[in-house]
KOLKEKE-175183 format. One line per 10 residues: number of its first residue (from 1); their letters; for each residue x, z, y of N, C-alpha, C, O. Coordinates in pm, whole numbers. Example, Ala and Ser with C-alpha at 12.3 -4.5 7.8 and 13.67 -1.06 7.14 Angstrom:
1	AS	1319,780,-569,1230,780,-450,1320,780,-330,1424,846,-332 | 1285,708,-225,1367,714,-106,1290,787,3,1341,804,114
***
This chain:
1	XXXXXXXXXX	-2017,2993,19048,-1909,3064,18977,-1911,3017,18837,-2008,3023,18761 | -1764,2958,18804,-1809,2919,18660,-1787,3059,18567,-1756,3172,18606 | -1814,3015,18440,-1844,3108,18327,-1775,3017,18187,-1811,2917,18123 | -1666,3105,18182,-1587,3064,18029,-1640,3162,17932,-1668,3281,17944 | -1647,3077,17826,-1753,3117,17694,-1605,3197,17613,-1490,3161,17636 | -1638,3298,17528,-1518,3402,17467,-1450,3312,17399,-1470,3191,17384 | -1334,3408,17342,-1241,3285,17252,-1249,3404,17107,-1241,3526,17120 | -1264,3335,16984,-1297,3400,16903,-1136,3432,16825,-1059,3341,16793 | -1114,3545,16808,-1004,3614,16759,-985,3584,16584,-881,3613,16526 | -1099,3522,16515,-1049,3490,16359,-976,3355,16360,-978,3263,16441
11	XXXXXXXXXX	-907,3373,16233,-802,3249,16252,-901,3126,16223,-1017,3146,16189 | -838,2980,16241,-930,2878,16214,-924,2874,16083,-851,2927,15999 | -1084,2749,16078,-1103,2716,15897,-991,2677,15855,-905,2618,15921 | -984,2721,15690,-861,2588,15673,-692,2662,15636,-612,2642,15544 | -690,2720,15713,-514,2859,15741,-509,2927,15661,-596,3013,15669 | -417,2939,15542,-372,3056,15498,-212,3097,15484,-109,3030,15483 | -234,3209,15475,-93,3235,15510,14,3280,15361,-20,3338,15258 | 158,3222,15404,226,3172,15256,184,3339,15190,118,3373,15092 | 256,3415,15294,258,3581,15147,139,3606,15158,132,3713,15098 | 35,3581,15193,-70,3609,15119,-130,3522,15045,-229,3585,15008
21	XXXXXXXXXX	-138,3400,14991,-117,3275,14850,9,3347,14759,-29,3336,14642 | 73,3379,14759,206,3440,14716,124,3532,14601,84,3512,14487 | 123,3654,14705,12,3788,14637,-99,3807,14561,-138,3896,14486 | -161,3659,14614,-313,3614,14521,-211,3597,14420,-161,3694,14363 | -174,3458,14390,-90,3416,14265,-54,3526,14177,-83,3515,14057 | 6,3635,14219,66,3724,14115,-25,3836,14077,-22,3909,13978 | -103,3835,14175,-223,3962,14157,-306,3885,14032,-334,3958,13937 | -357,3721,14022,-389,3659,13957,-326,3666,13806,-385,3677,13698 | -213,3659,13830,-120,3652,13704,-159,3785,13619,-189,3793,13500 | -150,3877,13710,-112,4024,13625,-226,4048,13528,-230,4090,13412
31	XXXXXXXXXX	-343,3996,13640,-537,3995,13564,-533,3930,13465,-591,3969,13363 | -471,3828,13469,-523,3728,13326,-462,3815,13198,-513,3837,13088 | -330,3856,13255,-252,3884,13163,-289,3991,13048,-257,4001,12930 | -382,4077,13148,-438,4210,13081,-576,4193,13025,-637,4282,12966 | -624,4061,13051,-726,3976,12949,-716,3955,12848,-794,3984,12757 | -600,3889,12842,-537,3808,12748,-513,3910,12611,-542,3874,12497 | -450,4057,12648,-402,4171,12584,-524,4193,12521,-535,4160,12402 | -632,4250,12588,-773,4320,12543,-836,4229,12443,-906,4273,12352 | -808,4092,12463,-908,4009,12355,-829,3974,12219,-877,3921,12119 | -684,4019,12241,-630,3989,12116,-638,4135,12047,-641,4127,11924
41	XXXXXXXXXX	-643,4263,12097,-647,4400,12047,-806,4388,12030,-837,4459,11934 | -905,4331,12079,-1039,4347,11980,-1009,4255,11879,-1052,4296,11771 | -961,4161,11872,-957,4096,11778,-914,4125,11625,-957,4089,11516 | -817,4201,11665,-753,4264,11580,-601,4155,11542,-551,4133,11432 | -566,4114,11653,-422,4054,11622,-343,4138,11656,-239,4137,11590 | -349,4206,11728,-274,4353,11781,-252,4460,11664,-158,4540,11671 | -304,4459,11600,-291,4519,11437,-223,4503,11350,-169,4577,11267 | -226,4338,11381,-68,4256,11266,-36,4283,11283,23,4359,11207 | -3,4281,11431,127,4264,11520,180,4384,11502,301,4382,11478 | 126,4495,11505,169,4628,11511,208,4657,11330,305,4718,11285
51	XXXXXXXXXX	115,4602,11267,195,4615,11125,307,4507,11082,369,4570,10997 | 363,4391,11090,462,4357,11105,567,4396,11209,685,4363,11194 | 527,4465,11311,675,4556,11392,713,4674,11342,823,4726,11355 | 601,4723,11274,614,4918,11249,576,4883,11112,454,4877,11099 | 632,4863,11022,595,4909,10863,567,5033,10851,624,5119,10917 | 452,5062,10742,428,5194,10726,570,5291,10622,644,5248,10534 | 564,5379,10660,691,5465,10618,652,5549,10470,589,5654,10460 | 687,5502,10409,750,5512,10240,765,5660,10234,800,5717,10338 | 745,5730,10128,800,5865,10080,858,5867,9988,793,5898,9888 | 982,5842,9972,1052,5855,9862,1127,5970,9795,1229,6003,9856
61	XXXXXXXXXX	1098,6041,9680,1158,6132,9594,1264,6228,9590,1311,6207,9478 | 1314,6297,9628,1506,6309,9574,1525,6344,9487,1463,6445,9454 | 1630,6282,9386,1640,6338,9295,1673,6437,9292,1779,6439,9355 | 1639,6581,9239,1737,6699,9281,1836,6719,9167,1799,6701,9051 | 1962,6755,9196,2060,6746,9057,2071,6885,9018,2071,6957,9118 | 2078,6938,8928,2148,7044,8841,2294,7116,8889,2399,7053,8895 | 2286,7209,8911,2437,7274,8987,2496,7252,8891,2442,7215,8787 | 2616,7269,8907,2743,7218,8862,2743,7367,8780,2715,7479,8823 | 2786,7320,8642,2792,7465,8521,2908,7576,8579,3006,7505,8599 | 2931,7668,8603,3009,7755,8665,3046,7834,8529,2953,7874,8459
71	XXXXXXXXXX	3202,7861,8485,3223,7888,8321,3218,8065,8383,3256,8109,8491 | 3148,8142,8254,3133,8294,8285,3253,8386,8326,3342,8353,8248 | 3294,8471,8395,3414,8517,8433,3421,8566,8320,3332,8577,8235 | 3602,8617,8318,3658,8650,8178,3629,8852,8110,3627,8947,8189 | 3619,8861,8020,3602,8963,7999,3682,9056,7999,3788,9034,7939 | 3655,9254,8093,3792,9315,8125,3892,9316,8045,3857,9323,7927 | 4052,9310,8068,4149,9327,7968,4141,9484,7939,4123,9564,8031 | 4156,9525,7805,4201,9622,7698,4302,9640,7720,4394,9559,7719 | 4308,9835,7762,4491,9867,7726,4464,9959,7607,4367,10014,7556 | 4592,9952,7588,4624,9996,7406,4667,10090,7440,4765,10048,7502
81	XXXXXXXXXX	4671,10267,7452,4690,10396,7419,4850,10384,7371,4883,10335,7263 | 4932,10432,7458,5067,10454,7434,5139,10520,7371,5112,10635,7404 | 5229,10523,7287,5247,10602,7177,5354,10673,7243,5432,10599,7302 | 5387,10825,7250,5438,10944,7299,5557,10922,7236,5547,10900,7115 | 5687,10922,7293,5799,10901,7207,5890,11063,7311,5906,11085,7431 | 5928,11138,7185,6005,11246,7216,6160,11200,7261,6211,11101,7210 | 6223,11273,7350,6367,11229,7417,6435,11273,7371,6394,11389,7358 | 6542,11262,7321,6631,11308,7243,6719,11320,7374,6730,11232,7459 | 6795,11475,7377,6890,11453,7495,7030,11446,7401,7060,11497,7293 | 7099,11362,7492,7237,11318,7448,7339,11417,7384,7345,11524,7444
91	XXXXXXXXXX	7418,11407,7278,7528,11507,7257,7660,11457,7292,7716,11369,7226 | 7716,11520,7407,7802,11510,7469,7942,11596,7405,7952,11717,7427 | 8032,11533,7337,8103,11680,7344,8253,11662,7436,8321,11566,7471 | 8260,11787,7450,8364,11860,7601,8486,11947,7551,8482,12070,7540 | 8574,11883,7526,8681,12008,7459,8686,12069,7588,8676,12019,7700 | 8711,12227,7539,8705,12322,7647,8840,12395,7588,8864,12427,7472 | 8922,12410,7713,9084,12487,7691,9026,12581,7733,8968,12583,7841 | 9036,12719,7617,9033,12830,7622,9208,12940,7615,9239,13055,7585 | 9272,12820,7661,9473,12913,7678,9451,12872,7760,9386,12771,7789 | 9548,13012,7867,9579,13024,7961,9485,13078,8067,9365,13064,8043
101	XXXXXXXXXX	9530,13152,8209,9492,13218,8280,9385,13163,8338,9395,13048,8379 | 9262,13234,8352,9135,13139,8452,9157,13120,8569,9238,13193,8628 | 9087,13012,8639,9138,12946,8749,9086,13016,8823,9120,12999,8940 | 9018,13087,8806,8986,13182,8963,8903,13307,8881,8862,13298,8766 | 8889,13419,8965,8849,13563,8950,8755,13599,9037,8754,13582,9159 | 8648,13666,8945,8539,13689,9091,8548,13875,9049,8550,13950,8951 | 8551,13879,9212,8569,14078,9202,8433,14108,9249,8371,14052,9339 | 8401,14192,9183,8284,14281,9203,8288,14411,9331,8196,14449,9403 | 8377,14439,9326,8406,14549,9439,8359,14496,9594,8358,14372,9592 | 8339,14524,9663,8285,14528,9820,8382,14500,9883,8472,14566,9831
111	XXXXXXXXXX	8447,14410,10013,8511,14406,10103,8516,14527,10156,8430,14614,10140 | 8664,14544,10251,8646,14670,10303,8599,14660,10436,8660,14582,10508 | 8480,14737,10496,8482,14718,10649,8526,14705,10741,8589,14804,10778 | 8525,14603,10822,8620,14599,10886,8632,14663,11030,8520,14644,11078 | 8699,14723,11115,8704,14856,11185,8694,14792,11326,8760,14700,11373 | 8611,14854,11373,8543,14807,11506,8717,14811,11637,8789,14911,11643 | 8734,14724,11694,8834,14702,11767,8841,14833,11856,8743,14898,11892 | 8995,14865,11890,9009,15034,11950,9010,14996,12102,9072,14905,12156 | 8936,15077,12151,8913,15059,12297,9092,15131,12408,9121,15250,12413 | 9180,15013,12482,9255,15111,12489,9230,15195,12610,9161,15203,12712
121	XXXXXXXXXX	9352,15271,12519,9313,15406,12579,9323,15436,12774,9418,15391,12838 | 9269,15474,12804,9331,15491,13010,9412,15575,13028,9443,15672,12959 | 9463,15526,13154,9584,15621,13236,9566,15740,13205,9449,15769,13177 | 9687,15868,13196,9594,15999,13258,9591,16010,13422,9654,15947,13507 | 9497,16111,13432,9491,16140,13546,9605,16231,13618,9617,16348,13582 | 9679,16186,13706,9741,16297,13769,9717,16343,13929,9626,16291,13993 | 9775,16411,13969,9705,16491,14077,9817,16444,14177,9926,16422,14124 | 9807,16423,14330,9888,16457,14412,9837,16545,14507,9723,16551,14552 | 9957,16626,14537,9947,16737,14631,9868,16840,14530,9844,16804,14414 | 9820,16996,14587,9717,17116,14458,9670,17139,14594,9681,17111,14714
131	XXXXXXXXXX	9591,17230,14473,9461,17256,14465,9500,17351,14511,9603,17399,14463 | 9394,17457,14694,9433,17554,14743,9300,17670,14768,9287,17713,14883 | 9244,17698,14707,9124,17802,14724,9172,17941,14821,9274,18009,14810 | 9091,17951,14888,9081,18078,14979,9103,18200,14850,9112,18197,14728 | 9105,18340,14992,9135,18462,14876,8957,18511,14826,8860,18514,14902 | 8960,18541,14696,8805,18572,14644,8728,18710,14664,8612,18745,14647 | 8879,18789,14722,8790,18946,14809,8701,18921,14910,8602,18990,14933 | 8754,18776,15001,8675,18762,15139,8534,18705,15088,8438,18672,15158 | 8542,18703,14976,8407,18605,14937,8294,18732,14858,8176,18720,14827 | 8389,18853,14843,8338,18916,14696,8197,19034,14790,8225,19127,14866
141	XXXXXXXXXX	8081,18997,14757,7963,19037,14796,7968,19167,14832,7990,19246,14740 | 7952,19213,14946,7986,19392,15023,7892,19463,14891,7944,19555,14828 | 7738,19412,14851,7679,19541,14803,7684,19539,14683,7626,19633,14629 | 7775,19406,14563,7794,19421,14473,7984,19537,14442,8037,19607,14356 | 8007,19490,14563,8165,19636,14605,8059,19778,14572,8101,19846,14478 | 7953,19820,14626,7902,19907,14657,7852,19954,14563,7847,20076,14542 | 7781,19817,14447,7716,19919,14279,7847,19905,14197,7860,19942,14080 | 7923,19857,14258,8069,19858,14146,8054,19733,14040,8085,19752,13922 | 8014,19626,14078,7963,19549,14005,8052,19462,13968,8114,19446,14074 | 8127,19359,13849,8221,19297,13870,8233,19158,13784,8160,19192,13691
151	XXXXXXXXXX	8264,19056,13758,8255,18940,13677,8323,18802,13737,8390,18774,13837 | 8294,18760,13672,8347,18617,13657,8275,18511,13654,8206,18513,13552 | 8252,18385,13737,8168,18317,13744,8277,18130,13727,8378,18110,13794 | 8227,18038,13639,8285,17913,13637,8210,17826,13712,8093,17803,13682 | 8274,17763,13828,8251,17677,13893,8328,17504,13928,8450,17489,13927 | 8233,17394,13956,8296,17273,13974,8264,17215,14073,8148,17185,14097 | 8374,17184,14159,8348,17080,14249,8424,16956,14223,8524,16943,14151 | 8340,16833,14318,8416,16707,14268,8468,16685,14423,8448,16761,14518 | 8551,16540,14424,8595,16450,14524,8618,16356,14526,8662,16324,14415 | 8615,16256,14612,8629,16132,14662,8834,16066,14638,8920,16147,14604
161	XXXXXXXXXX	8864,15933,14662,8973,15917,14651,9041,15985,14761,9163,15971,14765 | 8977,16064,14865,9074,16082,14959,9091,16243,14952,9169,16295,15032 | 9022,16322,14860,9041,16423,14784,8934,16501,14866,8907,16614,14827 | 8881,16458,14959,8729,16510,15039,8617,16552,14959,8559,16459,14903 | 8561,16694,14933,8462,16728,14883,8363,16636,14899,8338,16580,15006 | 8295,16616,14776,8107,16532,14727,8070,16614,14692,8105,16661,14584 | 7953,16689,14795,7855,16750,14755,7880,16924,14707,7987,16975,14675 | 7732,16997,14715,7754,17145,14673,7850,17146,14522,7828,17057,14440 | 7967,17261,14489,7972,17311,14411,7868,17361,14324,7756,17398,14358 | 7922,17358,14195,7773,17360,14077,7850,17491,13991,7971,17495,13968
171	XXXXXXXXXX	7757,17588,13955,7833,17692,13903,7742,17640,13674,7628,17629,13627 | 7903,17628,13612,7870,17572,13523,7917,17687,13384,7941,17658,13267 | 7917,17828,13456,7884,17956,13355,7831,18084,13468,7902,18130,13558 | 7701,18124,13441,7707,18210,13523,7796,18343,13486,7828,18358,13368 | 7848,18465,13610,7879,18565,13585,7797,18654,13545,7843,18761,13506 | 7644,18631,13546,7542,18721,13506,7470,18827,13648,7368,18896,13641 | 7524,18818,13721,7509,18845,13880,7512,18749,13964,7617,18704,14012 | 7360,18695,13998,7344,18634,14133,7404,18629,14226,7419,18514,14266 | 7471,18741,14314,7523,18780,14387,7713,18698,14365,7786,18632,14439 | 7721,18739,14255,7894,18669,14246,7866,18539,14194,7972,18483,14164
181	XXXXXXXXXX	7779,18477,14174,7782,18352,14165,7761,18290,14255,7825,18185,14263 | 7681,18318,14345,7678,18279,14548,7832,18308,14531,7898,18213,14488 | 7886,18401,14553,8011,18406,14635,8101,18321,14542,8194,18277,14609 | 8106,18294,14452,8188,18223,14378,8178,18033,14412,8265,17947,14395 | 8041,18021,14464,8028,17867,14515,8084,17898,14684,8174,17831,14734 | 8043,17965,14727,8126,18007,14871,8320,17969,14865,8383,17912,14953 | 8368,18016,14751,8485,18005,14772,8553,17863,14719,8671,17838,14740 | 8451,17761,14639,8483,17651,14569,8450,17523,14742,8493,17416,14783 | 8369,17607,14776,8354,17522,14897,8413,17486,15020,8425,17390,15097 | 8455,17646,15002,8619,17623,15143,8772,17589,15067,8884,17573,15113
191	XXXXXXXXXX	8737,17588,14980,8871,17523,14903,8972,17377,14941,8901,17281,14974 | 9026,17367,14941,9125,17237,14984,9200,17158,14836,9274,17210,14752 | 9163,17051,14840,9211,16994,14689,9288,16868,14678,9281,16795,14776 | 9342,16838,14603,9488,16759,14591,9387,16623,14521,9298,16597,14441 | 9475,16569,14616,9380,16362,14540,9415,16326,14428,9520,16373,14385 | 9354,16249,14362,9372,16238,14156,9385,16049,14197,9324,15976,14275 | 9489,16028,14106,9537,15898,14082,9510,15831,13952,9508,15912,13860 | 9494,15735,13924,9469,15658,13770,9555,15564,13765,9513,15458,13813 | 9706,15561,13706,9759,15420,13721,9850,15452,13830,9941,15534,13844 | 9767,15311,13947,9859,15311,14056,9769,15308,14160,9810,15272,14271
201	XXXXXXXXXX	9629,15346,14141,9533,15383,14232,9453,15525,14255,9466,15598,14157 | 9385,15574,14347,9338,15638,14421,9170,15615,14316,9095,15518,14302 | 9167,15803,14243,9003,15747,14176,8951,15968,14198,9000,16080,14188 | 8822,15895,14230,8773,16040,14240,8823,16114,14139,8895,16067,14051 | 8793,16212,14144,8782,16336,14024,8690,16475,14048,8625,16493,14150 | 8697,16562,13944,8637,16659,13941,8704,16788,13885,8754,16798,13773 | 8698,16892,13988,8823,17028,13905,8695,17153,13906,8594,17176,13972 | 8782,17228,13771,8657,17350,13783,8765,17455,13759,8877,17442,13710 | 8704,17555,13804,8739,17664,13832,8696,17808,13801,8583,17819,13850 | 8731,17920,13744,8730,18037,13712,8734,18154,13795,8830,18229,13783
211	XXXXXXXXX	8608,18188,13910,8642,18279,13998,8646,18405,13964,8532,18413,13918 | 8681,18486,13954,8729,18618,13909,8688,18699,14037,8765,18707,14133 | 8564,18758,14036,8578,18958,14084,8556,19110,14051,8465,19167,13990 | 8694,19168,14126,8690,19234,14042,8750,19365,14139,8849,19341,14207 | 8692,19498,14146,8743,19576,14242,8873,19652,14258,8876,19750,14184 | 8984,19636,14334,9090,19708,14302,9132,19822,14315,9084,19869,14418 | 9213,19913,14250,9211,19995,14205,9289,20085,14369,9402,20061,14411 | 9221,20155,14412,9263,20202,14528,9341,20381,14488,9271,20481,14508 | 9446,20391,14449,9515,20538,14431,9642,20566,14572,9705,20671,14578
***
């Protein structure tokens, strides 16, 4: 059985490759370069060099100037006390006509009042148809017949336009006896009464009346 001897994997003597000669070269370059720097900065050429690029910086002075003279503001103005001068008022003169009657008169006396406007006066009242009252014996109280008692009593009743009693008779003098003053509204109440006109209309009214009793004389 034969036997092959290994094959060795480094490149042969002799080979190099371009980018890496390339990379030496400049890697070379950059080294020298920073040689080159260090031996001229010990040297002290780096010093010129730096003092002919960078001059040292000067301090120079300013002159400072004097402000500008500013003239003093002016001093307040003075007023002078005014001298009081009196006014003479004007003389005007006015001939004044004293002939003839003055142009107007003022009276002292009072206006006269003047009189409150007259209310006019209304229709009178007149009546149609009368006034018919019952007889005043049927009314005249049995037990004032009996003390002999006798008088006169004033009474009022009112009415409507259709001459229809409103309401009780009102006795507006007594006779001084209770008794004939009852009977005296008794007879204002059965009474029958005539309608009252104003104009050319139909207006309530009110009639009063004088009842009289009195006992008659029986011979």
């Amino acid at each position: 059985m034969a036997h092959t001897a290994p094959r060795s994997l480094a490149p042969a003597t002799g080979f190099v490759s371009p980018a890496l000669s390339q990379r030496a070269i400049l890697m070379a370059g950059i080294i020298g370069f920073h040689v080159v720097l260090v031996y001229l900065l010990a040297s002290g050429l780096g010093a010129t060099v730096m003092k002919y690029v960078a001059p040292p910086v000067e301090v120079v002075p300013i002159e400072q100037k004097s402000p500008v003279d500013v003239p003093p503001p002016p001093p307040p103005p003075t007023f002078q006390a005014m001298t009081k001068i009196d006014a003479v008022p004007p003389v005007i003169d006015v001939n004044v006509v004293t002939e003839g009657p003055p142009l107007y008169t003022t009276s002292t006396t009072d206006p006269p009042p003047i009189a409150p406007p007259v209310a006019a006066k209304p229709d009178p009242i007149r009546l149609v148809g009368k006034n018919v009252l019952p007889n005043t014996e049927d009314y005249y109280p049995p037990s004032a017949i009996r003390d002999g008692t006798q008088g006169a009593a004033s009474v009022q009743v009112c009415v409507d336009e259709r001459g229809k009693r409103q309401g009780e008779p009102t006795v507006t003098q007594s006779s001084g006896d209770a008794r004939l003053d009852k009977g005296a509204i008794g007879v204002a109440r059965d009474g029958r009464y005539a309608r009252a006109m104003r104009g050319d209309a139909y207006v309530p009214n009110c009639y009063g009346f004088r009842i009289i009793f009195a006992i008659p004389d029986r011979k």
